[in-house]
Each structure stands twice: as structure tokens, then as C-alpha cells.
Steps between C-alpha positions, in 0.01 A plus 500: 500500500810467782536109509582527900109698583337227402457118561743233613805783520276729746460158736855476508562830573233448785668195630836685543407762666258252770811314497725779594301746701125299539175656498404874569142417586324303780227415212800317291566103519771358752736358283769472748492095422358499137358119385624522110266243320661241361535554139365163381159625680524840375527337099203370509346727763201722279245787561078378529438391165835382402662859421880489564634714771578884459878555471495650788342276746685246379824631578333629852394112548880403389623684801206497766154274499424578849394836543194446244390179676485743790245742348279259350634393145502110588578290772762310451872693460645234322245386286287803374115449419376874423178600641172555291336773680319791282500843580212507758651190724905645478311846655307336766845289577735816523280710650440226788134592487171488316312793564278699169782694354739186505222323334428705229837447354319131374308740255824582351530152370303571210746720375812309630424120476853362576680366814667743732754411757534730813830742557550721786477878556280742596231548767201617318624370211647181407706337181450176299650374187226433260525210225367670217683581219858540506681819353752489209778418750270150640452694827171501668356881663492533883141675591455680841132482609403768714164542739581855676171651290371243310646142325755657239714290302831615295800393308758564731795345436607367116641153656613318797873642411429842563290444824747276636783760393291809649416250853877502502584864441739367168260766334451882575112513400260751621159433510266864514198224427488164472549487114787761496710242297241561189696765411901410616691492200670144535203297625213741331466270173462169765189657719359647153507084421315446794236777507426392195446134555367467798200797380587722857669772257793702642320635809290201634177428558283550817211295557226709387722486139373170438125587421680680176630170365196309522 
């Protein structure tokens, strides 16, 4: 495993480069005046249920609070109280709409129980961190839920790390389909963690996927 793909040292490689040459997306968060939280608050500062933080949203949180207040993580930038919406609510939240499809991600609850907190991206499709199990490296997957056919739900991302670091172009990924990082050779063995735990497998699940797991 390269040390600087993963974690903590792929934040700070993030950082730098906002820091140097900003954002090369619209979707990304202004960080132009980041609001580091204060490290006595981000000691004691823990997941829903009392998990400690991911290595690398903590050192994210060490260097900006803001821009996650801004899409919906808590409300208050200086003294972070995460959110404890499930599945369904964080879709009807991002997606700024109820509507069937949108509503039919609740059924997916069954399968993924745990609290999900909102991330940006996509059109048809959005992302959320999801609270479940951690990988072998403490980092929580990044799903993208998708409504173009019908509700689909995938591993996407192996942590907050590498979305943040692909958000910021630090990372040369391509992405054929959704799950295309199943099978990249340094962050492979992190999404095989994930399929795995979270039951979507390496491809995903679409809606109609559920009635096999009853």
C-alpha cells in the first residue's frame, strides 16, 4: 500500500494543491477562507454512536469545518453535531425533492441501516458517506445513488480521502462505471472491503435487487 493514496497524507496532498491552485470544479467547496476547528473541539468531536473520526476527515476538519456545515453535515462550524439521517431522508435531502424514485431509496435501509451524511456531485446521481463499517485503514465508503433508470446504489468511492482527492483532481481516476475503482490496483483491496460489508457486492444493487435479500 503507498502511504500518500490513502488517509490523512491524501488530505494533505488535497489541501496543498486547494491551497496553491484551488478547486477545478464548480461542484467542489469554497475554501478560499477555511474555518479550521479548533482542536480542543475536534478531540472530543465523535461519529453517531461514539465512533472516532476517520483519519481522514479529521485532518479535513483540522484544516476546514465550513464547507461540510454547508452541505448538511451539522450546523454549527465550530462546534460539530453530525446529522442522523438514514439512507432514505439523506436522498430526499440531496435530491431537493420527494418524488417515487427518491423515495424508494428508504427501502434500501434494510440493507444499509447506518447514518449517511450528504456530499456533492452528480446530477442524476448523488454521493454520501455512509457510517457503516469502516475498512482496514478506519475509512468509511462514499456511495453514489443514482435514479436515471431505477434507485441503484454502489460503492463508489473506498473513503472520504479518495473522493476528496479525485473532487480535487490530486488523483488521475477514470471512472467507465460507477464502481470502476473495484478493480484499480491501489484502492481495489479498500472497495473489495466495502462491497463486502455493506452486502451491495462490487457492482451495486438496483432496487429491484432487494427482493433477492429478503
Amino acid at each position: 500500500m503507498n502511504e500518500n493514496m490513502h488517509g490523512a497524507a491524501l488530505i494533505d496532498r488535497v489541501i496543498e494543491r486547494v491551497r496553491n491552485q484551488g478547486w477545478p470544479t464548480s461542484d467542489a467547496p469554497d475554501t478560499s477562507e477555511p474555518v479550521p476547528l479548533a482542536p480542543e473541539v475536534l478531540d472530543r468531536l465523535r461519529l453517531p454512536g461514539g465512533r472516532a473520526l476517520p483519519p481522514s476527515l479529521r485532518r479535513w476538519l483540522e484544516f476546514d469545518s465550513s464547507w461540510l456545515a454547508d452541505v448538511g453535515w451539522y450546523e454549527d462550524e465550530r462546534e460539530p453535531v453530525f446529522g442522523d439521517r438514514g439512507l432514505g431522508a439523506t436522498a430526499e435531502w440531496t435530491y431537493g425533492c420527494g418524488g417515487v424514485m427518491v423515495g424508494m431509496f428508504a427501502d434500501f435501509e434494510k440493507l444499509l441501516p447506518a447514518v449517511c451524511l450528504p456530499l456533492v456531485g452528480g446530477s442524476d446521481s448523488r454521493r454520501l458517506l455512509y457510517l457503516g463499517t469502516p475498512d482496514s485503514t478506519g475509512e468509511y465508503p462514499v456511495l453514489v445513488t443514482d435514479i436515471d433508470d431505477l434507485p441503484y446504489v454502489a460503492v463508489m468511492y473506498p473513503g472520504f480521502d479518495v473522493y476528496l482527492a479525485d473532487l480535487a483532481d490530486v488523483l488521475d481516476l477514470d471512472f467507465d462505471t460507477y464502481t470502476s475503482l473495484a478493480d484499480h490496483p491501489e484502492y481495489g483491496p479498500r472497495m473489495r472491503e466495502h462491497a463486502e460489508n455493506t452486502e451491495l457486492g462490487a457492482d451495486g444493487l438496483e432496487f429491484q435487487d432487494l427482493d433477492w435479500l429478503d
